[in-house]
C-alpha positions, 0 to 999 in steps of 0.5 A: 424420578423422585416420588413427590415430583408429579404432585410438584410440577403439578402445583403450578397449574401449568398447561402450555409448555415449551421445553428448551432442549439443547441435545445433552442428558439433562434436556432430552431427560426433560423431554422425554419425561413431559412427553411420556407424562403429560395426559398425567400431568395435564399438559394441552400443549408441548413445544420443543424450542432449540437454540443454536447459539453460532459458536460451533461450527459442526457439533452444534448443527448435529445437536439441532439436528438431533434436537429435531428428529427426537421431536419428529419422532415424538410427534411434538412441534419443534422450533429452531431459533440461531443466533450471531454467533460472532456478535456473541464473542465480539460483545462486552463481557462474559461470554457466557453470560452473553450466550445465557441472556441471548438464549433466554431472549430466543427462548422468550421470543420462541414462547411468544410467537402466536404459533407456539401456543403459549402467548395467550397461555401466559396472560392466565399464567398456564404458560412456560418455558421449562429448562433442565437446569437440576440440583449440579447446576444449583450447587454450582451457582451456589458455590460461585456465588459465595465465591465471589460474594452475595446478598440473600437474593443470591443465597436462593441459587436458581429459581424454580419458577422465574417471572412465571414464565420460566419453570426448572423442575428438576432442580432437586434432581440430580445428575446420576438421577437423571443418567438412571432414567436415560439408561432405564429408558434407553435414551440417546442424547449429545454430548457439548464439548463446550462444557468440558473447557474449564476456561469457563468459570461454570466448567471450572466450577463444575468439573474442578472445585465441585468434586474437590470440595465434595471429596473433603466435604461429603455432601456439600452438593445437597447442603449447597442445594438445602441452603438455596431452599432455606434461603428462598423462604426467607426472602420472600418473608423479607419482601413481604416486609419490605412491601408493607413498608415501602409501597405505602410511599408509591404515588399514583400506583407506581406510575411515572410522571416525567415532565415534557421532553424528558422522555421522547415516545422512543423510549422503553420506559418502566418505573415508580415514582415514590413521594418524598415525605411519604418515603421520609415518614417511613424511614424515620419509624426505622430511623435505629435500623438498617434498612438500606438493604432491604429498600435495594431488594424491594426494588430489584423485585420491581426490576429496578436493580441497584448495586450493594451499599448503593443507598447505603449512609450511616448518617441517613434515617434508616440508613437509606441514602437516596441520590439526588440523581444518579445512573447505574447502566439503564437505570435512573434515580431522579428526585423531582419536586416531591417526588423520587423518580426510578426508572429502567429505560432501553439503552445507557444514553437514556438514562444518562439523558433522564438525568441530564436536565437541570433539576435543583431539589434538595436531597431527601 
């Protein structure tokens, strides 16, 4: 491994580690460096989290069990979470995308649990999930993502440390990196026949165009991985601006105030509420500029994800258009009285239903 990387994982303070392990090169490479490093590194606690996603019959029950003797062989606690494989594939969209989201819920649900260890670990931020995601898997999405188009949130590729709670410390490793470390430490691991089928997007990326752009373009792997950097430092230079700009509009500290009967004590509800006047103040000091895009990354920063060009209006001070009430899949704009009321809410229909009630105020 690269010199500096100790000092690097270091520098997070992370004590509390449960390792996401599926069997291949790059996890068991994770794991065995956490495990061989941990009094060096200052970890209290290791945890080896597998999730069997139900959609191999007999490879993924190997890799489980794979996954749990390298544990018991190491001394370190293991924790097994399977999901409905069927409900998977039956389920709207990618399925890739699909198996990604429910592994991380597992994942959560694994680090969460009081026998794990991390649950009172994350309240002081001494607490992750560590994945093995390393620099191949950030020039992918890189590529795949100026494929199909991006924004500067998406220009900064895959986090190294995602809402504090998941850590990717190998993400300037790359792969012939870690197949020298396995060789040099005689480590066995499995292989996914899965990742080999180019029917996936990722797979067509990784063992197709990857190679090929990098044959015409020598080094477009570490320049895709440069790029993620440069651009990561950038936004968060632009957040900050954006929150001296749009948090002096918040009302009541960002809480909601929704009016009796919009919400029944069903519902899972997050979200600011900005004043009107407050936000229109704003806007009309920038009246000249562009700030549309930078209002729609300050609140997917809270959460609250919005499409591009969502608020997009040429004829609006600062270009920033603020819907009278509208919904994007869980997600809510309504204006109240004085107010704009964003809001997250557990399914569709409640977003749709926030927004049903007859609300007549004027536009901002």
């Amino acid at each position: 491994m690269k010199a500096f990387f100790p000092d690097k994982i270091r520098q997070y303070g992370f004590r509390q580690l449960l390792l996401a392990v599926s069997g291949g090169l790059d996890s068991i490479c994770l794991a065995h460096y956490f495990i061989k490093n941990r009094e060096v590194l200052g970890i209290e606690w290791l945890g080896i989290a597998h999730v069997h996603h139900g959609l191999r019959e007999k490879t993924a029950d190997r890799d489980a069990a794979f996954v749990e003797a390298f544990a018991k062989s190491h001394n370190v606690p293991f924790f097994l979470k399977k999901l409905d494989g069927e409900a998977l594939k039956r389920a709207e969209g990618s399925l890739e995308e699909n198996a990604r989201d429910a592994r991380y819920r597992a994942l959560t649900e694994i680090a969460l649990d009081p026998s794990t260890s991390l649950r009172s670990a994350q309240d002081d931020k001494k607490g992750a999930i560590v994945t093995a995601h390393h620099a191949g898997d950030q020039a992918e999405t890189m590529l795949m993502r100026l494929r199909r188009g991006t924004t500067l949130a998406g220009l900064r590729g895959i986090q190294e440390v995602r809402s504090n709670f998941i850590f990717r410390p190998f993400l300037n490793i790359t792969r012939a990196e870690l197949l020298a470390y396995a060789q040099e430490n005689k480590l066995e691991w499995c292989e996914d026949e899965s990742n080999s089928d180019v029917k996936f997007a990722r797979n067509k990326v990784r063992h197709d165009l990857l190679p090929k752009l990098e044959l015409s373009t020598p080094g477009a792997t570490e320049q895709l991985c440069r790029i993620a950097g440069v651009a990561g430092r950038v936004y968060e230079k632009v957040i900050d601006a954006c929150k001296a700009m749009f948090e002096t509009a918040i009302l009541d500290g960002g809480s909601l105030r929704l009016r009796s009967g919009q919400a029944p004590s069903a519902m899972t509800i997050q979200g600011i509420t900005i004043g009107k006047k407050q936000l229109r103040k704003v806007l009309l000091a920038h009246e000249n500029a562009d700030l549309s895009e930078m209002f729609r990354l300050w609140l997917s920063e809270k959460g609250l994800r919005f499409p591009i060009s969502f608020f997009y209006d040429a004829k609006e001070p600062a270009h920033v258009k603020i819907p009278h009430h509208a919904v994007y899949r869980r997600r809510a704009i309504v204006k109240i009285g004085h107010t704009v009321q964003i809001c997250e809410f557990s399914t569709p229909e409640e977003a749709l239903n926030f927004v049903s009630c007859d609300k007549k105020d004027k536009g901002l």
